[in-house]
N, C-alpha and C positions, 0 to 999 in steps of 0.2 A: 504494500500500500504506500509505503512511502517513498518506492522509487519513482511508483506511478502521478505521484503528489509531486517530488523532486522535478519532474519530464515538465509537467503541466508547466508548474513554475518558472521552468527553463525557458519554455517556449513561451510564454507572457512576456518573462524581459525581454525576450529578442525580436521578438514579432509584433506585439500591442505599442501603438506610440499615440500620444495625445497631441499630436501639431503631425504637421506635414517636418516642420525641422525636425523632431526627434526621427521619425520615420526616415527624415533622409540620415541624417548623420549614422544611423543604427544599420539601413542600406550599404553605407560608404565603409564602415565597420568590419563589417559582413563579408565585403567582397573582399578585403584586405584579410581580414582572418585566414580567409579562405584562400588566396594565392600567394599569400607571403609576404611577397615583394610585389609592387605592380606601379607602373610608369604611371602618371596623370592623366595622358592622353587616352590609353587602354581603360583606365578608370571612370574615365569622359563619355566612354562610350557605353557602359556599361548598361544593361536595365534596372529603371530605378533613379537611375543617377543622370541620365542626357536628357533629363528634360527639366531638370534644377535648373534658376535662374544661375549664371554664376557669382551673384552676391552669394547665395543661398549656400552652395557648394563651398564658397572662401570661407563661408564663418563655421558651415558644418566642421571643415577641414581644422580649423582655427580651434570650434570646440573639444573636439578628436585630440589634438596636440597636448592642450590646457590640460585635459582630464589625462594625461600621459598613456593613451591605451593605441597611439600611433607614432611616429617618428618622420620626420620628412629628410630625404637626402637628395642634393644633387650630382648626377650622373653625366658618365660620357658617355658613349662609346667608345671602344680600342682605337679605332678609325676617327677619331675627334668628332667636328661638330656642334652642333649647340646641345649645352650641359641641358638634359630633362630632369622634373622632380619623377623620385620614387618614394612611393610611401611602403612604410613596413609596420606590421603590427608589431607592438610592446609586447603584450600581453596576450597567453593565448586564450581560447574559446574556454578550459574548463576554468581556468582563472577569473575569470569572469564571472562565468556561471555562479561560483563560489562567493563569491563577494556579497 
């Protein structure tokens, strides 16, 4: 019973959001948890996330930072270029969970 209580609970934090911002930012989250590392442009595309105004996006991003559960780095290529942001989660999915 109270793994099945545990699940329910789980999926409330990460799925229920009371604004469209918590929803995006918990999207933006999500996808990062989920691939590690991901360029902002792949990110931009994402569903969920390309149709954020990009104020919307900069402060979800901003909020993500502030609460430490993402990192922003910029990158090259081997082959130079212009440097892209990659964002990386902090913290993983059962950490969270936990909290």
């Amino acid at each position: 019973v109270q793994k099945s209580l545990d699940m329910i609970e789980d999926g409330v934090r990460k799925h229920l959001a009371g604004s469209d911002f918590e929803r995006l930012h918990k999207c933006i989250l999500a996808i990062i948890q989920c691939e590690g590392k991901i360029h902002k442009s792949k990110l931009l595309r994402k569903r969920g996330v390309s149709s954020a105004a990009p104020r919307d996006f900069d402060a979800a991003i901003k909020w993500l930072q502030d609460a430490r559960l993402i990192s922003i780095d910029m990158k090259t290529s081997a082959h130079g270029g212009r440097p892209g942001v990659v964002y990386s989660a902090i913290q993983t999915v059962e950490v969270i969970a936990a909290e």
